[in-house]
Legacy VTK file of the C-alpha trace (Angstrom):
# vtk DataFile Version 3.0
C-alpha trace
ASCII
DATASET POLYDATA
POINTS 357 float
26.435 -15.014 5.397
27.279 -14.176 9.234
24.448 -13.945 11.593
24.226 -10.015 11.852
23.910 -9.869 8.172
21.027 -12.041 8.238
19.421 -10.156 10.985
19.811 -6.951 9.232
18.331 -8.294 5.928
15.495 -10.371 7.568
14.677 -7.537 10.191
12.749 -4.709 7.391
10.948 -8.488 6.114
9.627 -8.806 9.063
8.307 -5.276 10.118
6.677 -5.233 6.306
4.518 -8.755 7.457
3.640 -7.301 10.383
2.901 -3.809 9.600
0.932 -4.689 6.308
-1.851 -6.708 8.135
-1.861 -3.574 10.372
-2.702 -0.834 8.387
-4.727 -2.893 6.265
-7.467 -3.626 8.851
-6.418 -1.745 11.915
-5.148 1.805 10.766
-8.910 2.901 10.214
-10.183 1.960 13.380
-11.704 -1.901 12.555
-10.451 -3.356 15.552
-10.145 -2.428 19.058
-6.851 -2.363 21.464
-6.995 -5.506 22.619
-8.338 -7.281 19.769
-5.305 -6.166 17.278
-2.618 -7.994 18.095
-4.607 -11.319 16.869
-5.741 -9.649 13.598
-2.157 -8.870 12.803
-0.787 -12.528 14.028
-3.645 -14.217 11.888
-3.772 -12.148 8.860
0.294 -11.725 8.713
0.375 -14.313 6.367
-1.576 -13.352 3.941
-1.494 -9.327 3.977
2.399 -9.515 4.886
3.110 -12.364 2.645
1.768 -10.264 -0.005
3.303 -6.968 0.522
6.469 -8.837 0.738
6.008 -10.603 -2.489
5.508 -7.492 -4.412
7.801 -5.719 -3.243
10.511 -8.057 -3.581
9.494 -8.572 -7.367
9.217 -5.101 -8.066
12.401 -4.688 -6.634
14.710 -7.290 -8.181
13.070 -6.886 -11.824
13.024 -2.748 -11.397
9.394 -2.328 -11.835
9.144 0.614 -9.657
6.281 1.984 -7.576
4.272 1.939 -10.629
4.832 -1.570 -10.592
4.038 -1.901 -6.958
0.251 0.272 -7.223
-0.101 -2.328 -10.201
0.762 -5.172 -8.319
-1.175 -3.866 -5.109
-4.326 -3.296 -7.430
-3.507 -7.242 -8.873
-3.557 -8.041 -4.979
-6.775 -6.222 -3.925
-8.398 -8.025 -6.946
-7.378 -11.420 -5.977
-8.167 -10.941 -2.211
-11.566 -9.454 -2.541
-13.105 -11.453 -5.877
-11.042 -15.217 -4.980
-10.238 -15.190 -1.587
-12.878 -13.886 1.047
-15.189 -13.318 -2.258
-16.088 -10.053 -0.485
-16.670 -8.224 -3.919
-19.680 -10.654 -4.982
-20.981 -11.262 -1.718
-23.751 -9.057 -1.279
-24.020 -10.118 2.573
-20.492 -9.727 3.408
-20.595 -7.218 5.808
-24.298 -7.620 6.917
-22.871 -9.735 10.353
-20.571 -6.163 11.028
-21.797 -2.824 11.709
-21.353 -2.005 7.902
-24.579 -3.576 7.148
-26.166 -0.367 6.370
-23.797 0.334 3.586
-25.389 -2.317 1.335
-28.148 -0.371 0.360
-25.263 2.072 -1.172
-23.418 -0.658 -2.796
-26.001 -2.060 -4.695
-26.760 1.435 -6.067
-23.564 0.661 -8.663
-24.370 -2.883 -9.419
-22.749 -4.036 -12.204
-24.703 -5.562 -14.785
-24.053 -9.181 -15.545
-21.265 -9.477 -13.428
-23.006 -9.057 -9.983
-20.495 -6.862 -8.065
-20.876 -3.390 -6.371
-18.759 -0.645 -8.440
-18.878 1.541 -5.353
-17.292 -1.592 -3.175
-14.739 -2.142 -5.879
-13.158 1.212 -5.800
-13.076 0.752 -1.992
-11.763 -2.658 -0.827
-9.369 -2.588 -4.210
-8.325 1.169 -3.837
-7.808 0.392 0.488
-5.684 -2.650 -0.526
-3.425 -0.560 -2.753
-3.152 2.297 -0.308
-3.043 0.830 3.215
-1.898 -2.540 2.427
0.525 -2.355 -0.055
2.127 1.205 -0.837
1.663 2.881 2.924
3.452 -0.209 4.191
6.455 -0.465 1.921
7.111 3.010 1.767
7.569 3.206 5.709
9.470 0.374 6.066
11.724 1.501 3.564
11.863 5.126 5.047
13.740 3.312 7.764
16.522 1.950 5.985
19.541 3.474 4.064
19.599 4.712 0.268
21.017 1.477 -0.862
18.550 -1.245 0.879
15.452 0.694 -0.090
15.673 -0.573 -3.371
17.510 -3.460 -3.127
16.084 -6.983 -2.992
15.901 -7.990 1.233
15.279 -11.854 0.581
16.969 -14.648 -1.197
15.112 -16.996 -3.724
14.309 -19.398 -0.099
13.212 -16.145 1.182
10.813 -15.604 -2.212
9.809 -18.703 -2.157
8.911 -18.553 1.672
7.018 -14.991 1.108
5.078 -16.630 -1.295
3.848 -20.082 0.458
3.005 -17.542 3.018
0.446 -15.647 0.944
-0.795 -18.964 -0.027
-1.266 -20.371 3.065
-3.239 -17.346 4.469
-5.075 -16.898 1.812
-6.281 -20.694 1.584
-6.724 -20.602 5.915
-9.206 -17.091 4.446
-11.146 -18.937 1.914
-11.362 -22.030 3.945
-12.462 -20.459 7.452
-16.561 -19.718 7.870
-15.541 -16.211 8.631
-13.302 -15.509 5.977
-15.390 -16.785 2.767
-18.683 -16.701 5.208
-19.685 -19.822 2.717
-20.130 -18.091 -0.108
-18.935 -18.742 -3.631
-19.093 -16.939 -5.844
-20.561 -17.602 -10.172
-17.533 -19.158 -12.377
-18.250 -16.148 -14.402
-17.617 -14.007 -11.457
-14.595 -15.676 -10.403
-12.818 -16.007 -14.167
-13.596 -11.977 -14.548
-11.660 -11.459 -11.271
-8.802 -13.994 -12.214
-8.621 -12.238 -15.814
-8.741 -8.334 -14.792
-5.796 -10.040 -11.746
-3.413 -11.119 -14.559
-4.084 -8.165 -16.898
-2.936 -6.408 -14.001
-0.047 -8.174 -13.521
0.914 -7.977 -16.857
1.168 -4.366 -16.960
3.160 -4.506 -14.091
5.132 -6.728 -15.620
5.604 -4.803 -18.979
7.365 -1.899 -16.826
10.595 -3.695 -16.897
10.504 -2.944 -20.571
9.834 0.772 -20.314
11.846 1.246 -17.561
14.337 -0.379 -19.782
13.746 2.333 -22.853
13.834 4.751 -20.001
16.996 4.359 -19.113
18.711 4.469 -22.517
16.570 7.379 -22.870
18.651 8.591 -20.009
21.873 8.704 -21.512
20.867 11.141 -24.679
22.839 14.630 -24.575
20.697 16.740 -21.799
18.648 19.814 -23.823
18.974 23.397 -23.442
16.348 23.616 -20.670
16.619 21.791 -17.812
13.625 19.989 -16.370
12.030 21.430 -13.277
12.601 20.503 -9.880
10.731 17.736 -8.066
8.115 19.497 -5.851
8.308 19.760 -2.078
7.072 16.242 0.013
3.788 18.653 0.750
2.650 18.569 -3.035
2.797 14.956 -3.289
0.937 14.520 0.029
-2.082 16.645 -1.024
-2.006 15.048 -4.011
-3.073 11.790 -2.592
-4.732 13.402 0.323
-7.057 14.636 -2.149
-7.920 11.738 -4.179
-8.402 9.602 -0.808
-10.911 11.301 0.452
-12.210 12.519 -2.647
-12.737 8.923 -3.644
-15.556 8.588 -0.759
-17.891 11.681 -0.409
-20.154 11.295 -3.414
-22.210 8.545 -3.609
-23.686 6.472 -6.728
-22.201 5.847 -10.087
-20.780 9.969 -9.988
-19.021 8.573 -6.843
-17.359 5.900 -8.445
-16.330 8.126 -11.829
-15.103 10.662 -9.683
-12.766 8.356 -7.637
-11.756 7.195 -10.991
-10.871 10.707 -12.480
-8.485 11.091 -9.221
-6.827 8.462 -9.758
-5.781 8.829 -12.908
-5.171 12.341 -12.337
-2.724 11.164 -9.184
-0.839 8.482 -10.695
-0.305 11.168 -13.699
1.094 13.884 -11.938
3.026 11.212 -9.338
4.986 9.916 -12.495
5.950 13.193 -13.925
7.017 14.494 -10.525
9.233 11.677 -9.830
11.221 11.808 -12.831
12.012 15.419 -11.979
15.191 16.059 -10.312
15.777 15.711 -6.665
12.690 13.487 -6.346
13.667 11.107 -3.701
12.540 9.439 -0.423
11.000 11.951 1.069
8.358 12.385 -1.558
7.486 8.932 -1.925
7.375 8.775 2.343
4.920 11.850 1.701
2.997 9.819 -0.701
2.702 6.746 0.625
1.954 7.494 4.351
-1.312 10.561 3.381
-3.946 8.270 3.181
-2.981 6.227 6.334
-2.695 9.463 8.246
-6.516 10.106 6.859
-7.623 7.029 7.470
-6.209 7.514 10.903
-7.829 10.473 11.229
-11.422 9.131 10.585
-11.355 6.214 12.122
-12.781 8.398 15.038
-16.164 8.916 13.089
-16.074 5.133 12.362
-17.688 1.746 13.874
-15.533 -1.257 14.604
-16.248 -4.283 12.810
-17.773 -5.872 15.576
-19.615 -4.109 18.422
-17.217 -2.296 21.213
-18.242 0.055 23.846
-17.487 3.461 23.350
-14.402 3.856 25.993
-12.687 0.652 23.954
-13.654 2.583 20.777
-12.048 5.645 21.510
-9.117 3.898 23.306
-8.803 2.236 20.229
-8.730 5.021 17.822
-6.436 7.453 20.328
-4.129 3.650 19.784
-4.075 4.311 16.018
-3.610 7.988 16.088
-0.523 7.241 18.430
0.590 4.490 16.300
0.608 6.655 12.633
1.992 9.339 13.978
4.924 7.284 16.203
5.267 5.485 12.465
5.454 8.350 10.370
7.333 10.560 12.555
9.754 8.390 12.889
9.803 7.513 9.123
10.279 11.318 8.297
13.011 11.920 11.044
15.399 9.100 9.199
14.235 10.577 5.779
15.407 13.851 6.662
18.199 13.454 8.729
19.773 11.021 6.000
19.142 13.527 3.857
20.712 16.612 5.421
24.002 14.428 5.774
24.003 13.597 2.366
23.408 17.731 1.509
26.540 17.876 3.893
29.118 15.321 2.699
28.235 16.592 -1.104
29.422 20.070 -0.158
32.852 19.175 1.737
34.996 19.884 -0.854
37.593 16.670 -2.310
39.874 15.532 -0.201
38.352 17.679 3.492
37.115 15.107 5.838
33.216 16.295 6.522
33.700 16.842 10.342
36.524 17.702 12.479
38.664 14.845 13.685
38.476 13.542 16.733
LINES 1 358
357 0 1 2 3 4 5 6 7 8 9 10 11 12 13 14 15 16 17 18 19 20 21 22 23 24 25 26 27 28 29 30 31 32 33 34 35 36 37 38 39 40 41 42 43 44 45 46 47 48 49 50 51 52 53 54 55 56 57 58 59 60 61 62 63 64 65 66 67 68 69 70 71 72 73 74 75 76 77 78 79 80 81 82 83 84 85 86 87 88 89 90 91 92 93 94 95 96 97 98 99 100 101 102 103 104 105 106 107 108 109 110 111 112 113 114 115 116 117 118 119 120 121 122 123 124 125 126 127 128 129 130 131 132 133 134 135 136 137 138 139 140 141 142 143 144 145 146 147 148 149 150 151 152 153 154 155 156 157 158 159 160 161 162 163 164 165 166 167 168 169 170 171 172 173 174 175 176 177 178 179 180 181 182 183 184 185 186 187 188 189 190 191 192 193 194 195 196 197 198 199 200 201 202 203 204 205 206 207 208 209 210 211 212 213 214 215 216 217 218 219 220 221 222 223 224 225 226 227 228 229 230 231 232 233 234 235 236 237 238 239 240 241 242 243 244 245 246 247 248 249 250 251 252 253 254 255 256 257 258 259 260 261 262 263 264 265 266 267 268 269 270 271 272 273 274 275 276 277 278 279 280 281 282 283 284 285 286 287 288 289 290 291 292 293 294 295 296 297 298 299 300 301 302 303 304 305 306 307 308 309 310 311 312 313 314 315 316 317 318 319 320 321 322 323 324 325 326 327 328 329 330 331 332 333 334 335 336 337 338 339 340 341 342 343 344 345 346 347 348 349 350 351 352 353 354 355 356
């Protein structure tokens, strides 16, 4: 393998580790200027080793994005019940200036088990959005047809993604501000390992029905055609929607709500993208709407640690920039691929698809 081909596989590997660490803890406004290049150095490991890891396995055994959100939910799971412990820790966040959201939390205790409903939906639900899907689907907005779903790393490469993960997340559970020395009830941390590999296992299962999909694909087509994929703006609102939606109603309503929209978003998600002309755009549109919300309210948001307001607000004008530079970008290589495929599909056979030189 020569040199620039290494480069060019290893270069979207390494914008996924760094970007995942970002909009996991920066995109909403958790951090200030100055402070985020450290928080995306430290926590590379573990937020980028992850979002590399599952995407790389969803992509070499076809799982998907439904694979991926599984995945990502497997993630969130592992990283807030067995890593920083967050979801049993009812002081996590009372050293921040989230302490006033415990009262809130333990409004949707859950009986026996000891863990906030209310925080579940949100550090799981932020872990598949921000972390995980956002991430991946603007990294691979960047790249041609053919490397967005194609593997980017060798087995050393797999095996160095996931020794990654492992390291951060053992540096996490070993550092006093990661785990903040709490540990959580074996029955606590078996229910978070168990609900982890459920999840996994139903991502794994989709190589299976992808599998019957496929052969499914090659029956004679039927009279009526199905209808076309909807325009990127559908999708968008879609998960627009259920993001915010998710957060505005308090209690145990609050949490079935955000539960309704889900289901009702990954439902109309799958049937849209098995529609014809479903493509990159739509999954650019999906992935990217909640960090352009979160984006948006991190303005109305406190850091994690006290700032004045002029670093605040430089901060937050930082991440406005930064989404916007990201997905703008993103969306200008979507398209313009795009509009040169639409091109080169209607030169007729044989017609070169611009003038010669």
């Amino acid at each position: 393998m020569t040199t620039e081909t290494l480069r060019r596989r290893l270069a979207p590997a390494v914008a996924l580790l760094l970007l995942a660490p970002w909009t996991a803890e920066c995109s909403w406004g958790g951090f200030t200027l100055t402070g985020m290049p450290f928080v995306v150095l430290v926590l590379a490991p573990m937020y980028g080793g992850a979002a590399l890891l599952i995407r790389e396995t969803a992509r070499r055994l076809g799982l998907g994005w439904p694979g991926i959100v599984l995945l990502a939910a497997a993630f969130g799971v592992v990283q807030a019940g067995l890593v920083d412990q967050s979801l049993f820790n009812p002081g996590f966040l009372d050293d921040t200036q989230f302490a006033d959201t415990r009262s809130a939390a333990e409004a949707t205790l859950v009986p026996g088990l000891g863990f906030s409903a209310r925080q579940a939906v949100d550090y799981v639900g932020n872990h598949v959005a921000l972390t995980i899907c956002a991430s991946i689907a603007l990294v691979e907005s960047y790249l041609g047809a053919g490397r967005r779903s194609r593997p980017w790393l060798g087995r050393p490469g797999l095996v160095a993604a996931a020794l990654l993960w492992l390291g951060g997340s053992l540096l996490v559970f070993a550092d006093d501000g990661g785990r903040k020395g709490f540990l959580a009830a074996p029955l606590q941390l078996a229910f978070a390992t168990g609900l982890a590999l459920a999840l996994v296992t139903a991502a794994l299962l989709r190589r299976r029905y992808a599998g019957r999909r496929h052969a499914d694909a090659g029956r004679p087509p039927t009279d009526a055609g199905p209808p076309a994929a909807p325009h990127p703006v559908w999708p968008a609102l879609v998960v627009l929607v259920t993001y915010v939606g998710a957060g505005i109603v308090p209690g145990w309503p609050g949490v079935g709500l955000a539960a309704a929209l889900a289901a009702v978003t990954a439902v109309l998600l799958m049937r849209w993208s098995r529609r014809p002309g479903w493509g990159q755009r739509q999954v650019l549109a999906a992935g990217s709407a909640s960090l352009v919300v979160a984006a948006a309210f991190a303005y109305d948001g406190p850091t994690y640690s006290p700032a004045s307001p002029a670093a605040a607000l430089v901060g937050d004008v930082a991440v406005s920039a930064i989404v916007l530079l990201l997905v703008g970008g993103a969306w200008w290589r979507v398209s313009g691929r795009a509009a040169r495929d639409r091109r080169r599909a209607a030169v007729p056979a044989g017609h070169p698809a611009s003038p010669p030189a």
